[in-house]
N, C-alpha and C positions, 0 to 999 in steps of 0.2 A: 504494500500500500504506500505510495508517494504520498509527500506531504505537499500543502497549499500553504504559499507564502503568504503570512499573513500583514498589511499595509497599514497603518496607523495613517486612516484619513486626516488627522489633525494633528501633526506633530509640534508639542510647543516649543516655541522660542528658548534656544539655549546660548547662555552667556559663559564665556570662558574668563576665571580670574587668575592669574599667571601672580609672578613675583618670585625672588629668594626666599629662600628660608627665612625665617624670623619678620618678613617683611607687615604682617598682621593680615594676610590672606584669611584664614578660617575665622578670626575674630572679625572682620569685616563681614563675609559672607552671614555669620552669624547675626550680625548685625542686621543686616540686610533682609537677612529671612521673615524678623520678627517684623521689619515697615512692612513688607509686603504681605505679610497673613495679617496685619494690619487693614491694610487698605482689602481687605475680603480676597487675596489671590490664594490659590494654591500651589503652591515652589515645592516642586523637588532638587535636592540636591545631589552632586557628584562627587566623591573624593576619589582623587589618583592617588596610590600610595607607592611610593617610589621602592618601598621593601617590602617582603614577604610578610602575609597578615595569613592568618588561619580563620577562614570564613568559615569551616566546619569540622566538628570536631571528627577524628577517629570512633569508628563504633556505635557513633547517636546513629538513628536512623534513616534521616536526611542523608549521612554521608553514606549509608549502607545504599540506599537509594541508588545514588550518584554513581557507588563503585559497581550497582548491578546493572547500568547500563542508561539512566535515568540522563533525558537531555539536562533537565532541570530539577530541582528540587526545594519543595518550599515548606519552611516550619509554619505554620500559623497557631497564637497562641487567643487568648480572650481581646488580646486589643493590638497586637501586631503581627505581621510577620515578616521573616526572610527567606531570600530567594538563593538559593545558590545556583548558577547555570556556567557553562562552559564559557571561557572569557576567549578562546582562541583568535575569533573575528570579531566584527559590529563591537569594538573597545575604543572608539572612539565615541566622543559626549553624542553628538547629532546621532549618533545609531544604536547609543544606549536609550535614548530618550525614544525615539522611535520604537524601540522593541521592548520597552518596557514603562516608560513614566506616559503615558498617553494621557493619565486622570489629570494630571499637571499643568498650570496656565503658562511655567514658565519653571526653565530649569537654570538652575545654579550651578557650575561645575568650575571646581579648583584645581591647581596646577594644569593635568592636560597642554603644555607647554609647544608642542610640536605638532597639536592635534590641527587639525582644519577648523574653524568655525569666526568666531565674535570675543573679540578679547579685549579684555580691561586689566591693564597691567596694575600691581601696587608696586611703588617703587617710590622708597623713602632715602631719603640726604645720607642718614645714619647710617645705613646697611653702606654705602661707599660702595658700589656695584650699578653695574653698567643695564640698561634696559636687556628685559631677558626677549624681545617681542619687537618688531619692525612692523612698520605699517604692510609691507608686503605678507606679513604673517597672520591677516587681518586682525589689527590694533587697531580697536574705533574707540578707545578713550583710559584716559590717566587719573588713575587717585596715587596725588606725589604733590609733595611739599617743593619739585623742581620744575617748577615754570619755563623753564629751557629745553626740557626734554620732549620733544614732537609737540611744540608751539601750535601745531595745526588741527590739534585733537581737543575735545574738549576734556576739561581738569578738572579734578574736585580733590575736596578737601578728604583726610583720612575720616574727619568725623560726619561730613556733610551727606549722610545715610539717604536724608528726605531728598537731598538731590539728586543721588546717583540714581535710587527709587526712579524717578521723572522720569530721570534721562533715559533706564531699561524700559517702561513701558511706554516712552516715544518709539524705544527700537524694538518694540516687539510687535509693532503693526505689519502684517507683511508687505 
C-alpha cells in the first residue's frame, strides 16, 4: 500500500532568529511568544540544538514503537504530548512547520542559521562578533544595539518586544 503525500493547505508564517551564543536568542523569543498569545495568536516554536539531546528514552514505549518500525511516535498524556519522528529530511523550519505545526498562526524558530527562510538576527556590541546572517541569506531585520550593521534593514531594540511583534505580523501577510 503506497502512501499519499499529505499538503498543509495553510502553512504558517515562519521566522528565523539566528545570533551567537549568549546573544539573548531564546530569552527574546520567549519574550516574544508571550506578546503574541497576547495579542490572541497561536506561535509554535522551533529549537535547533546544535548537540545530541535524547528525545526518547530506551525501553518506554514510544521508543519500542520507533525501534519496531514506527515512522513516528507520539506520547500523549492528560494535557500534552510529544512527537518523536525521523528527522533525516523536511529538518528545515519551513518543512517542519508544514509537516507538522499546521494549528499554528505563526512559527518561531531559533538558530537554524544556514536554513533557507526569514531571519532576524540578535547581535549585540558585547558579544564583539561579526553578523552570523547576510542579506543574501534572507536577513529582513536586526534586534542590535549596532546601528551600523545593515543600515538598510529595519532595527529594534533588545527590549522593544511590542515592536518586533508589529513588525512579524506586517511580515506575515502573504
Amino acid at each position: 500500500m503506497g502512501h499519499a503525500a499529505s499538503v498543509n493547505p495553510r502553512t504558517p508564517p515562519v521566522f528565523i532568529f539566528v545570533g551567537h551564543s549568549g546573544s539573548g536568542k531564546t530569552t527574546l523569543v520567549e519574550k516574544l511568544l508571550a506578546v503574541l498569545k497576547s495579542r490572541g495568536l497561536r506561535v509554535a516554536a522551533i529549537k535547533h540544538a546544535h548537540h545530541k539531546v535524547e528525545l526518547d528514552q530506551e525501553g518506554k514505549d514510544s521508543w519500542r514503537y520507533k525501534q519496531a518500525g514506527a515512522v513516528m511516535s507520539m506520547l500523549v498524556t492528560s494535557n500534552e504530548l510529544q512527537l518523536v519522528a525521523d528527522a533525516t529530511d523536511r529538518r528545515e523550519p519551513a518543512q517542519l512547520a508544514e509537516r507538522f505545526l499546521g494549528e499554528a498562526d505563526m512559527i518561531l524558530a531559533e538558530g537554524f542559521s544556514l536554513a533557507p527562510g526569514r531571519k532576524i538576527e540578535i547581535l549585540r556590541r558585547e558579544c564583539a562578533k561579526p553578523p552570523r546572517c547576510t542579506l543574501d541569506d534572507g536577513l529582513i531585520a536586526m534586534i542590535s544595539d549596532m546601528d551600523e550593521i545593515y543600515p538598510q534593514l529595519p532595527h529594534f531594540a533588545l527590549d522593544d518586544i511590542a515592536g518586533l511583534a508589529d513588525f512579524l505580523l506586517g511580515q506575515a501577510v502573504p
